[in-house]
C-alpha positions as CSV (number, residue, x, y, z in Angstrom):
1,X,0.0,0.0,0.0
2,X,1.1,3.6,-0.8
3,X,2.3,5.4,2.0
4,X,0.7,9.1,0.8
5,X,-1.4,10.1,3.5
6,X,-0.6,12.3,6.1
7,X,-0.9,11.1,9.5
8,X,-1.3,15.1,10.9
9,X,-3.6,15.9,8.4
10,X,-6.0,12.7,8.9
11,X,-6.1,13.6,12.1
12,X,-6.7,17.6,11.5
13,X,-9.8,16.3,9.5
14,X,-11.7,15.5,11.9
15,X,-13.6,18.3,14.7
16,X,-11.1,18.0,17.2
17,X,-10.7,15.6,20.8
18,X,-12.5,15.0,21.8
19,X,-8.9,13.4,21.8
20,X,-10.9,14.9,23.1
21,X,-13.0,13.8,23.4
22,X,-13.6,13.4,22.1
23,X,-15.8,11.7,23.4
24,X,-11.5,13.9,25.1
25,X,-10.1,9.4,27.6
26,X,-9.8,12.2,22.4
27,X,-8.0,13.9,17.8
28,X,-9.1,11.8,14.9
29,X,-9.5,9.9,17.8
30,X,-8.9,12.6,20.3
31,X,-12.1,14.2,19.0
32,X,-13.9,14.1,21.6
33,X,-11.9,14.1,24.7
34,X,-14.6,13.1,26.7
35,X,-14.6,10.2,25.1
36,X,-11.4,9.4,25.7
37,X,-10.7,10.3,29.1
38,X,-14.0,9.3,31.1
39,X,-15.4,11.4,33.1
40,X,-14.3,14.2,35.3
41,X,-16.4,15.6,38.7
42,X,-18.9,14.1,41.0
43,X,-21.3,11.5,39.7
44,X,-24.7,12.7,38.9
45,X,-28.0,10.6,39.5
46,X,-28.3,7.8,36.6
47,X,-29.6,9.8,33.6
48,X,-32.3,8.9,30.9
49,X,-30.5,6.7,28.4
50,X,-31.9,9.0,25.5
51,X,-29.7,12.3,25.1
52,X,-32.8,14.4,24.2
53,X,-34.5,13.4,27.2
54,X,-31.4,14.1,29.5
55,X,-31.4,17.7,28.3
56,X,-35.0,18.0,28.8
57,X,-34.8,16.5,32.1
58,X,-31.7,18.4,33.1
59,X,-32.5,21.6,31.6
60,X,-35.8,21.8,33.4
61,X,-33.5,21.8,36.6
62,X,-31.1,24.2,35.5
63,X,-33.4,26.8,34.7
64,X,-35.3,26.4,37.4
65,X,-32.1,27.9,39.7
66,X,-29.3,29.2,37.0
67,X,-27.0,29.1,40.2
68,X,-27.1,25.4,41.3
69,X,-23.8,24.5,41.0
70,X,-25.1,20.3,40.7
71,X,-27.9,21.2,38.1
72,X,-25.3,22.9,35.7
73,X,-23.2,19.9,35.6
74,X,-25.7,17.6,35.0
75,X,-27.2,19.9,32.5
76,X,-24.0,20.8,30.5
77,X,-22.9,17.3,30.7
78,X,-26.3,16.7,28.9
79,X,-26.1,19.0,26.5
80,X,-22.3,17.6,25.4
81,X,-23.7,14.1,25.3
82,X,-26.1,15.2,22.7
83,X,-23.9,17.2,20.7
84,X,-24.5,20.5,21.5
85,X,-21.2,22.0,22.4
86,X,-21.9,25.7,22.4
87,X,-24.7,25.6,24.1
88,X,-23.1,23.5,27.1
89,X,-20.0,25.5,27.0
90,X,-22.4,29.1,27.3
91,X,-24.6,27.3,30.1
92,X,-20.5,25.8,31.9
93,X,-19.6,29.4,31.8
94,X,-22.5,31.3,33.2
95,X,-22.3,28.6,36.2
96,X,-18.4,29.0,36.7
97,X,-18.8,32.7,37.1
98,X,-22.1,32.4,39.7
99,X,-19.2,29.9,41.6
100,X,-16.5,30.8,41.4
101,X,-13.9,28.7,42.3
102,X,-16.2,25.6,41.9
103,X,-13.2,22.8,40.3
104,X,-15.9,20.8,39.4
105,X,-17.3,22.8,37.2
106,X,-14.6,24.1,36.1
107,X,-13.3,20.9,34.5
108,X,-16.3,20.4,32.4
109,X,-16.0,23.8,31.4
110,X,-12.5,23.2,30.5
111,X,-13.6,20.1,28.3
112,X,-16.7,21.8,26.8
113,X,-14.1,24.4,25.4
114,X,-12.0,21.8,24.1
115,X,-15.1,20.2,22.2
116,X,-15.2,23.2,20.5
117,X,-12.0,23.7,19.2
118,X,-10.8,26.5,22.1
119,X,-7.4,24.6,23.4
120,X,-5.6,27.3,24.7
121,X,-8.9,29.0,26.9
122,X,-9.5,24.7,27.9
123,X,-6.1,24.1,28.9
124,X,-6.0,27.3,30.9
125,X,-9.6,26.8,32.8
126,X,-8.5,23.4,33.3
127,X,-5.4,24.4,35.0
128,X,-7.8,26.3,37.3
129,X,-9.8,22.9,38.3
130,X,-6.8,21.4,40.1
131,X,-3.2,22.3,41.6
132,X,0.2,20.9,41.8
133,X,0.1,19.8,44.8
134,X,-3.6,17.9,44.3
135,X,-3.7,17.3,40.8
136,X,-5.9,15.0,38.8
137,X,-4.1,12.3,36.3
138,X,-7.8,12.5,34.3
139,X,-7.3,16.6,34.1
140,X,-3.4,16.3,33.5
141,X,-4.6,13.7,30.3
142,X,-7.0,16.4,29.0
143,X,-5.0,19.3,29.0
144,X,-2.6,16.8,27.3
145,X,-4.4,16.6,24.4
146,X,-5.6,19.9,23.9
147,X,-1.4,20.8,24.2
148,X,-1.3,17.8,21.1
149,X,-4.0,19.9,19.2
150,X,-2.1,23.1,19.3
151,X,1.0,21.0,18.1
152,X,3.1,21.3,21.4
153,X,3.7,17.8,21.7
154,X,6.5,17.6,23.7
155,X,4.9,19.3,26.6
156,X,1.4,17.6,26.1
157,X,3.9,14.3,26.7
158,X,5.1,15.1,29.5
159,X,1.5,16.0,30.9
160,X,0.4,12.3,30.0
161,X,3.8,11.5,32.0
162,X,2.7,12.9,34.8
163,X,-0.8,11.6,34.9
164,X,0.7,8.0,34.0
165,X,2.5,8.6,37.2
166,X,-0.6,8.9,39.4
167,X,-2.7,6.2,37.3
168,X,0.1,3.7,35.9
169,X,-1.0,2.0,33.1
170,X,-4.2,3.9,32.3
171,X,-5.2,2.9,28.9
172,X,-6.9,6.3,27.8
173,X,-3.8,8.1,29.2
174,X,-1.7,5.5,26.9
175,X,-4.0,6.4,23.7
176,X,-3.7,9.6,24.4
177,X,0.1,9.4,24.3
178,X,-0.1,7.0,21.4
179,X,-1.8,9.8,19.5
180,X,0.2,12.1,20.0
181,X,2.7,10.9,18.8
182,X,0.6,9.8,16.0
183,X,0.2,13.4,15.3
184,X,3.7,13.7,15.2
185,X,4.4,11.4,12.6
186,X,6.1,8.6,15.0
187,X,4.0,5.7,13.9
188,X,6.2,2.8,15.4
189,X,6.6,4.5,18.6
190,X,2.5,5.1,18.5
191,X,1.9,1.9,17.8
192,X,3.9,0.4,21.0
193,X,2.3,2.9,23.3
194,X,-1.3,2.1,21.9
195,X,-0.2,-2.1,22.0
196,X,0.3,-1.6,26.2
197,X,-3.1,0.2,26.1
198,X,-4.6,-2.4,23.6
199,X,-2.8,-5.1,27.0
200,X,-5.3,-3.7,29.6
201,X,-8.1,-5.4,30.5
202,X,-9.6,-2.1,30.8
203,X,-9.1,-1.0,27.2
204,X,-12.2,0.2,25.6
205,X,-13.1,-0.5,22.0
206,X,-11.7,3.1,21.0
207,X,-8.4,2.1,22.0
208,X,-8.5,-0.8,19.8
209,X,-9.9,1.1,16.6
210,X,-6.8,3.7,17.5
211,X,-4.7,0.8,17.3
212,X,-6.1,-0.3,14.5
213,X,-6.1,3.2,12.5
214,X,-2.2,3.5,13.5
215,X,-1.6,-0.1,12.4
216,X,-3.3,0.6,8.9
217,X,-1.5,4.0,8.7
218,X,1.7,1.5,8.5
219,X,0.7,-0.3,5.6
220,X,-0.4,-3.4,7.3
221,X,-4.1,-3.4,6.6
222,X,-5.0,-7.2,7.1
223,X,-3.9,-6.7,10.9
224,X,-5.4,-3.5,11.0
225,X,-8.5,-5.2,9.9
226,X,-8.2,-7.8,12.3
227,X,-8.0,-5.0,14.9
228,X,-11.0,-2.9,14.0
229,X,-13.1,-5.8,13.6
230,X,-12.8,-7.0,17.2
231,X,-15.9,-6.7,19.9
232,X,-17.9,-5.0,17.5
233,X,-21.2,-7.0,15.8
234,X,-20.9,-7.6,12.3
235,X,-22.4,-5.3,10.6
236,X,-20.4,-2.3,12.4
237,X,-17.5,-4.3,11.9
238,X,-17.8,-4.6,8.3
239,X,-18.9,-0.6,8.5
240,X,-15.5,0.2,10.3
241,X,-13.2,-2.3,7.7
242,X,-14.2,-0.9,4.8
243,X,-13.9,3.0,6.4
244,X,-10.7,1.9,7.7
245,X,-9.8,0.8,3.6
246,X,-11.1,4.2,2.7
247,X,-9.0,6.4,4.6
248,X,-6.0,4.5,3.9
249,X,-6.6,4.2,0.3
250,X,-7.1,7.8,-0.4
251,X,-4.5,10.8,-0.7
252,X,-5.6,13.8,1.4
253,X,-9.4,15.0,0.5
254,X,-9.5,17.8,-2.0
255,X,-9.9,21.3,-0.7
256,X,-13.7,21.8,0.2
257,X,-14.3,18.2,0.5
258,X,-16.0,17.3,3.0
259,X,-14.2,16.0,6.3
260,X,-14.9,12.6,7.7
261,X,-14.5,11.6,11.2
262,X,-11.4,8.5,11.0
263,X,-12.5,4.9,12.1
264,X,-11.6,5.3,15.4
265,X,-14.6,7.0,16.4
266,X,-17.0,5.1,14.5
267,X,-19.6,4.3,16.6
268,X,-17.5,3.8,19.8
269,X,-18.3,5.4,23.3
270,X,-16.3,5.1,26.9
């Protein structure tokens, strides 16, 4: 297989994670970083499985009292979930100014930035939701990735160091660093960070498809395809092989065309 394609630029086609997530443990698959981290701040009640019905439900609370610090979470949490970003970055905002200094809050507002594209204004709220001396591996991964998408990989590394140090092992924290240096063209080196993530037992199914996009990107599509096929039914597996062919079968998309999110966020949630 030709090696034309850009590794950067596959990933620059996609709405970057969110990693970060996105969603940002997300990036082609960093984007949406909540997706690729998990989730950050207290645990809300169980919420409806539908996402329309979460925002309804939440967004009766919220308005109800604009200033309840609980009801904003769980209503901009809502609002991310179905995929409207501005909306729960504008509602994250209004509630980090009524509380100030609320590091819960703060975090999501910090990844509801980053879901829109705003690194520099999400790694710098985030930096407000914790400290040096209490920091959060989760938060240290996040502001990672939004260093990656801003192309300072060298210090978004040594973010995913540290949180590595305080959650050894952690396979979003590994993809995360696999990405990275994804984005920096280092595709063996990727590939062995996202193989000890791909080891966990904890690994989700978006590690594996990052594997497997990072795999492909080397020319080794059969194993690739082996990779994206596994723990998916048949159907989406078959979807995610031949999307998987596609990207790696094309030179970069003409100017205008329109961008496609990479097989490593098809159809997968953390």
């Amino acid at each position: 297989m030709r090696q034309r394609f850009s590794p950067a630029r596959l990933l620059a086609s996609a709405s970057l994670i969110a990693l970060v997530g996105a969603s940002l443990g997300g990036c082609t698959a960093m984007s949406k970083l909540s997706d690729v981290t998990g989730s950050i701040g207290p645990k809300a009640e169980a919420a409806p499985t539908d996402p329309a019905r979460a925002v309804e439900v939440y967004g009766e609370r919220y308005r109800a009292n604009p200033r309840d610090a609980d009801a904003a979470l769980a209503y901009g949490q809502a609002l991310r979930a179905n995929g409207q970003r501005a909306q729960a970055a504008a509602v994250l905002e209004q509630a980090t100014i009524a509380n100030p200094g609320n590091k819960a809050l703060l975090a999501q507002y910090g990844r509801a930035l980053a879901d829109n594209g705003n690194f520099q204004q999400a790694f710098d709220v985030l930096s407000k939701a914790h400290s040096p001396d209490n920091p959060d591996w989760r938060l240290l991964s996040v502001q990672g990735t939004a260093l990656d998408q801003m192309g300072r990989h060298d210090e978004a590394r040594a973010y995913y160091a540290s949180a590595l140090k305080i959650a050894p092992g952690d396979p979003g924290v590994l993809s995360n660093l696999g990405l990275s240096y994804m984005l920096s063209r280092d595709l063996p080196k990727a590939e062995d960070v996202l193989r000890q993530a791909y080891a966990s037992p904890h690994a989700s199914a978006r590690v594996r498809q990052n594997l497997g996009l990072v795999v492909g990107l080397q020319g080794r599509f059969a194993e690739a395809e082996t990779i994206v096929k596994a723990d998916l039914p048949p159907d989406q597996a078959a979807a995610n092989v031949a999307y998987l062919k596609d990207m790696l079968s094309r030179n970069d998309a003409p100017r205008g065309a329109q961008k496609r999110t990479p097989v490593a966020s098809l159809g997968q949630s953390d």
